[in-house]
N, C-alpha and C positions, 0 to 999 in steps of 0.2 A: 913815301908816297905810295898809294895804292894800286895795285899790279894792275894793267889796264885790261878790261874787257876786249874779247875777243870774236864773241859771236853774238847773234844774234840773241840766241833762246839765254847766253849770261847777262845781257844787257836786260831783259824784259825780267830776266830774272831776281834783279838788280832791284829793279822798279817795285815788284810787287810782293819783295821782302820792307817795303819800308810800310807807315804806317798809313793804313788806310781804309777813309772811311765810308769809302764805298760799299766794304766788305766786313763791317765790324757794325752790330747791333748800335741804333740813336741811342740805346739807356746807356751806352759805355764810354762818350762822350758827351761836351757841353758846351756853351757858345766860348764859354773860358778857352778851349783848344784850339779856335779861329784867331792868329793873331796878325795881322798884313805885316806887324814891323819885323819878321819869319821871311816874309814873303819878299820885301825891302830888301833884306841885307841879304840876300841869296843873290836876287839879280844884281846888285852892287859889286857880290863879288864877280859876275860873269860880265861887268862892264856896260851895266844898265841897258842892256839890247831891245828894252820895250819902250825907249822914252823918246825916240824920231821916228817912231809908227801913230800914226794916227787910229784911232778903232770906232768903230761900233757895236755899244757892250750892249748884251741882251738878257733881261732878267727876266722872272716870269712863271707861275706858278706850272703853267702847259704852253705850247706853242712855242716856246724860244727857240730851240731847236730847229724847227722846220723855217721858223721866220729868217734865220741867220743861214739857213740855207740856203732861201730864196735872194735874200739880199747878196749875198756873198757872190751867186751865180751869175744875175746884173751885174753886177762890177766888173767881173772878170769877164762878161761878153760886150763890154763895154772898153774894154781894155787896158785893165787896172791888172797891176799883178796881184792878187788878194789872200790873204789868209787868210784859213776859216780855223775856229779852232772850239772846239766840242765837246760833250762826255751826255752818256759813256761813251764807250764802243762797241761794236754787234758782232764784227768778227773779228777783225785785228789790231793792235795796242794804236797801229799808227793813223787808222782811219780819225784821230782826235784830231792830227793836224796837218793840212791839208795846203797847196797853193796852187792855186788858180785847178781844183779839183785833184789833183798829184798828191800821192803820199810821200812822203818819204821814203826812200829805198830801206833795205836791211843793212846793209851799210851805214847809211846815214843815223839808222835810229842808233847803231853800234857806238859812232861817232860825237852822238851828241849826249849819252847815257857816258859817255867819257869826260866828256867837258864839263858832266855835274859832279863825278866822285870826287873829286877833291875839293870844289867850294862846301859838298853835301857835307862831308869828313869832318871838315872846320866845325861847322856850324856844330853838328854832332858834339863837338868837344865845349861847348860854349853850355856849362852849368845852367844857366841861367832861362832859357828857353828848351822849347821839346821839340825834338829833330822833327825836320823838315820832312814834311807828309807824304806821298804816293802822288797825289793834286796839285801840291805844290811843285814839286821838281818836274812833271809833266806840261804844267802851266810854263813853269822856266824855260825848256826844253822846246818848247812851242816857241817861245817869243828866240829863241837862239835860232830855229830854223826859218821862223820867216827874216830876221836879219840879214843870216846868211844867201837865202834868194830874193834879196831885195824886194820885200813885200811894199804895197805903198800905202794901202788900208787893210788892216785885218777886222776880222769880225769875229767878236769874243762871246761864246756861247756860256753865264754864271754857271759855277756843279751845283753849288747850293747856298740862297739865300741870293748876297747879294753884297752886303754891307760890309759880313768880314771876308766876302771871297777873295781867293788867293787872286782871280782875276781882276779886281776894285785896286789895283795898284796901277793901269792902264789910264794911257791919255784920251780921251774920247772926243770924238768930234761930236759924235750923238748916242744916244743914252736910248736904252729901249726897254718898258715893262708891259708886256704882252697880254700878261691875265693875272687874277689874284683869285684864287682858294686855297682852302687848307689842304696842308701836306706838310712833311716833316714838323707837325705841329709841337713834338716832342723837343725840336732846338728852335724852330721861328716861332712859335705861341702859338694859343689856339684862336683865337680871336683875330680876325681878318687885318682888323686896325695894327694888329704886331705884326702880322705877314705883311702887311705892305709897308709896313716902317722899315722892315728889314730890305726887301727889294727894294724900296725909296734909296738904301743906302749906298746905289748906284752914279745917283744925282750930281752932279758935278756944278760949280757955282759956271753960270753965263753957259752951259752947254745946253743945247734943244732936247726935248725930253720928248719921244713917240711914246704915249699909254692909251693902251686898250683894254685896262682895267675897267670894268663895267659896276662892278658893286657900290652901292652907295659912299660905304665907309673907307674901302682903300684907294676912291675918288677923293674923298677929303682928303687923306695923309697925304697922297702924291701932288697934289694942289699945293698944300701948305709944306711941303719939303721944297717942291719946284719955286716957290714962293721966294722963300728962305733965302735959298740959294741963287736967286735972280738969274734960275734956268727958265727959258720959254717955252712952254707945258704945249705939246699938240695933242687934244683927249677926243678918241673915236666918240661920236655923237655928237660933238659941241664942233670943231677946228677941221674934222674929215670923218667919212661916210661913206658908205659904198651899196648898192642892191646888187642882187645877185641872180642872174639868168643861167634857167640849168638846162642842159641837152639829156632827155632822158632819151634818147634812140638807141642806145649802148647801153642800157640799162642790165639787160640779161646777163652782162659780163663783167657787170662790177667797175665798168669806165665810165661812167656818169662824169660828163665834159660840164664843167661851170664857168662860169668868167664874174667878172665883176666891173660895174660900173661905179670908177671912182670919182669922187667930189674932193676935193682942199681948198676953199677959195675961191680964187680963180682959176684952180686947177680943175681941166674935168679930161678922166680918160676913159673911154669907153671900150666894153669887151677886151678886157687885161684878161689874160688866161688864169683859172688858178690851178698852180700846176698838180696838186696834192689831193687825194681823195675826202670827201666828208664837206656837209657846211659848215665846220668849222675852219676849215682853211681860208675859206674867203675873209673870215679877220685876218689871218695871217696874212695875208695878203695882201691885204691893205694897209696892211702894218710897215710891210717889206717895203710898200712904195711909198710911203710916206718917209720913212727911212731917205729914200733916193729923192725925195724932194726937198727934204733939209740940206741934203749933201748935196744939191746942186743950189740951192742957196748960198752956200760956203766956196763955191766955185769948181766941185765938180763934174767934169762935165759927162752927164750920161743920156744919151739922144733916146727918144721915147724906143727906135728900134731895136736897141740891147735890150732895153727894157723887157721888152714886149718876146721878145727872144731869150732874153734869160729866164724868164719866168717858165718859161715854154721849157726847158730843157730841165729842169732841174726834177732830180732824185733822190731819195731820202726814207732808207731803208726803216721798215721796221714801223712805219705809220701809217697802219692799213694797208700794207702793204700786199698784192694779189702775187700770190708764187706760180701758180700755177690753177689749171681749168678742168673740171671731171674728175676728182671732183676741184671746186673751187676753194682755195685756200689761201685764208686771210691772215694775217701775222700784224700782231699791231703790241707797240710796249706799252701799251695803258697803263698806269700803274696808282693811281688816285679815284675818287668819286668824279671828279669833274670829268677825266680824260676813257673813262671807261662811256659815261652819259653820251659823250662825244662819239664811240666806236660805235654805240648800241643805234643811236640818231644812224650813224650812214649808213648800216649793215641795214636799215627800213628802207633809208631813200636810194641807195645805190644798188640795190642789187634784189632781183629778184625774187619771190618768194620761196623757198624751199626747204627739207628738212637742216636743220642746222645744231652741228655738233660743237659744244667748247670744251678747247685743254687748259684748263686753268692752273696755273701755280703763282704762288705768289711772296712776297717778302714779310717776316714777322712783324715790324714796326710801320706798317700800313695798317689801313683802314679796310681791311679784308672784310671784315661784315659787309662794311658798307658797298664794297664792291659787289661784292655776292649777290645782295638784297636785288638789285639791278639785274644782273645775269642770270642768277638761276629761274627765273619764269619765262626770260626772252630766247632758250634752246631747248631743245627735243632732246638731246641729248649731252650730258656733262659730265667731264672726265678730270679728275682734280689729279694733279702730282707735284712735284718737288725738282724742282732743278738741282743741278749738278753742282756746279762750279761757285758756289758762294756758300757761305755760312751762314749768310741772311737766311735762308731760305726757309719758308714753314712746311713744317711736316704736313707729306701725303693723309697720314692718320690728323693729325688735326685739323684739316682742311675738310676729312670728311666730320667732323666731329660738329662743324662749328657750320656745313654746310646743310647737316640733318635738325640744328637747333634754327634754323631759318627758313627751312620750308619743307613740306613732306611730299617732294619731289625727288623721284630716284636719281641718284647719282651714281658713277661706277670710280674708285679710286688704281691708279698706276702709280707705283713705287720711284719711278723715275722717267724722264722725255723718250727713251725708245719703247718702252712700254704704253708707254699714253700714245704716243704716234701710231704703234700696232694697232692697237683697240680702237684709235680713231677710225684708221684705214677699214680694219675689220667691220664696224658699224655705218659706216656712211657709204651711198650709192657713189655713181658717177656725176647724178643729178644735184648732189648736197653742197652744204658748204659747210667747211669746218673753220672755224675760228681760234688759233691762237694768242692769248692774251694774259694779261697779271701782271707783269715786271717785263724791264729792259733783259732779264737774266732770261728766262722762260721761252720770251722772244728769240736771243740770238743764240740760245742754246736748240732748239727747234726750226728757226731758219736754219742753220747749219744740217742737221740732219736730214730735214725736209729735200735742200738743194744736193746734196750728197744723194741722196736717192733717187731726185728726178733725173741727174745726169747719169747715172747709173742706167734709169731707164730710156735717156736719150743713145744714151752707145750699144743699149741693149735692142733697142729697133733697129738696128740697123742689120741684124741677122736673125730677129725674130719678129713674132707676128703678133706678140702678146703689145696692147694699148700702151702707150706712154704713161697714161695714168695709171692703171692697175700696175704697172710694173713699178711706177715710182714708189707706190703704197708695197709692193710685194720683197723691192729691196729693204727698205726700211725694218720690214718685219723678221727677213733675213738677219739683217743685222743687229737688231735689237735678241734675236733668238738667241745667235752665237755670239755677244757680247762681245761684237767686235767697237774698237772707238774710235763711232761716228761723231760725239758731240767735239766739241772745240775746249781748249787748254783757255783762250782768254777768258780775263779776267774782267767783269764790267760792271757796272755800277747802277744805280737810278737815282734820279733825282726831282 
């Protein structure tokens, strides 16, 4: 039997020794490497801990995330104990899985990275399949802890696709596909009709299906799979609706307050808050509640005031997210064409006019033109680099190579996130906003530094006179000089 973990940093250790495809280029695998009967006989051996949890699974080309945020947050101020359970992560292994907002302790993650080495082991020796992946045993691992805290609905965020996710093993009470574009077109296809077959492959026979799929063609598929499978299809446009009234009076700060006016029938709720920046949350949001209108259909009960209060509460790092003011700094994981259109859209309506800086870095098996093409005419200033912590990652020099073949627009290149943070700092006023963006990786390798620096300059007011802001930018630059390590050890992923 294998010698049992002890700490923390050997448990995560543990983890992101196995295989995973977070972190390893799409051309090095293939839809061949997704198999659920992997995924099956792992929780079999841990005693099927996912099959008396009811869920709500979320697929979805963008938006899933936030959406299973917002539903998740209802529940639980509704007084459900809830799991939420997600990828990536932005700063710690264990913010993937959550109850009623709580991580699990380091302990706990020690404890349950133990309860997988010996079903992982078996399976390891089993010829005949290929060890169980980094997604998978973390997926396992999730459904073992909300077990253990007696979860009563969790809410399952897919990592990728949908059909063969390790999560598609789940009993669902309600099924969720949020958006359909392309992305990982290199394993879901490139043709929208095969991205929605693939999320379609969420679908459950007789369970209620929320789509906010807007495209003509992966409106067909998800129609004719919900069909199929005699699931009852609620599709934004046709079954629910929402308008959306915006408070620009906070506009200079980047808090542009919206609400939304929902429709389902004979449902009407008026002025739901949306708790998340951009007009694209107001789908999300009507997604979340529709969510909570199916499940009290089934006999949930959640009184409109959790509602209207969970919405209201909830946070969700990393999605336009404001760090900081003087200058203003945005953090957002955009990491496709759709979700990048979606950042450029709020950064017009939410926030004032100003000069505005981007640090761009990004993953090799995206659609980096396409992103690009977007960004580089909408900032005064662009700063391309390469993250740390993944092997995804595309070269600083390529990024300018492929940024000079698309527009003859000066750009400045940083070798890596404390150098591009310097040079941010150094080029923008108190008055600007800088914007970082590209991947989940970019994000929470630069949130991490960023917040390192402004707390630095929060302890640092307090015996001097130098601005909270300048000082935040003046640590940062500190630290990036003398190479000391601000960025973060986790490991994360996009999807």
């Amino acid at each position: 039997m294998p010698r049992p973990l002890e700490t923390y940093e050997q448990a995560v250790e543990y983890l992101y020794a196995r295989i995973n495809y977070e972190r390893v280029p799409s051309q090095s695998y293939s839809v061949g490497d997704f198999k659920l009967n992997r995924m099956q006989r792992l929780l079999e051996l841990l005693g099927n801990p996912h099959e008396q949890i009811p869920v709500v699974h979320i697929a979805g080309t963008k938006g899933k995330g936030s959406t299973a945020a917002m539903v998740a947050r209802v529940l639980s101020e509704a007084g459900y104990v809830t799991g939420l359970f997600t990828s990536p992560h932005i700063s710690a292994f264990e913010e993937r899985m959550t109850v009623c907002g709580v991580m699990p302790t380091s302990d706990e993650v020690v404890a349950l990275v133990n309860r997988m080495v010996e079903p992982v082991a078996l399976l390891d020796r089993c010829p005949e399949e290929m060890n169980p992946t980094y997604f998978e045993i973390t997926t396992a691992m999730a459904w073992l802890y909300f077990a253990q805290k007696g979860v009563q609905l969790a809410v399952l965020e897919v990592g990728l696709g949908g059909r063969l996710d390790s999560t598609n093993v789940c009993r669902p009470a309600v099924c969720v596909i949020t958006s359909i574009s392309r992305d990982h077109t290199q394993l879901l296809g490139n043709e929208i009709s095969q991205i929605a077959g693939e999320k379609a492959g969420i679908i459950k026979p007789g369970v209620p299906v929320v789509s906010g799929a807007l495209h003509p063609e992966a409106l067909r598929v998800i129609e004719q799979v919900s069909r199929e499978r005699g699931a009852p299809l609620f599709q934004r446009g046709r079954d629910f609706d929402f308008t959306t009234a915006t408070d620009q009076s906070a506009a200079t700060a980047g808090i542009v307050k919206r609400t939304i006016n929902y429709r389902c029938g004979e449902c009407s709720l008026d002025a739901l808050p949306v708790p998340l920046r951009g007009a694209h949350q107001a789908h999300n949001t009507a997604l979340a509640v529709t969510v909570i209108e199916r499940l009290r259909d089934a006999g949930w009960c959640v009184e409109e005031q959790a509602l209207r209060r969970g919405l209201q509460e909830v946070h969700w790092p990393a999605r336009i997210e404001v760090l900081q003011e003087r200058p203003t700094i945005v953090v957002d994981a955009a990491h496709n064409w759709a979700s990048i259109r979606a950042l450029l859209e709020t950064l017009e309506s939410d926030f004032a006019p100003r000069a505005r800086t981007l640090v761009f870095a990004a993953t090799r098996d995206k659609d980096v033109a396409g992103m690009l093409r977007q960004l580089l005419p909408r900032f005064d200033t662009v700063i391309l680099t390469s993250y740390l912590n993944n092997p995804r990652a595309l070269a600083a020099e390529q990024l300018l190579e492929l940024a000079r073949s698309l527009s003859d627009l000066p750009v400045h290149m940083a070798h890596d996130p404390g150098a591009a943070w310097k040079l941010a700092c150094r080029l923008s006023g108190p008055e600007d906003l800088i914007c970082v963006t590209g991947s989940f990786f970019i994000a929470a390798e630069m949130r991490e530094l960023i917040l390192d620096g402004r707390d630095s300059a929060i302890r640092l007011s307090t015996t001097s006179t130098v601005s909270a802001a300048t000082a935040g930018c003046a640590s940062a630059e500190a630290d990036s000089a003398t190479g000391q390590g601000t960025l973060p050890a986790a490991q994360n992923g996009t999807v």
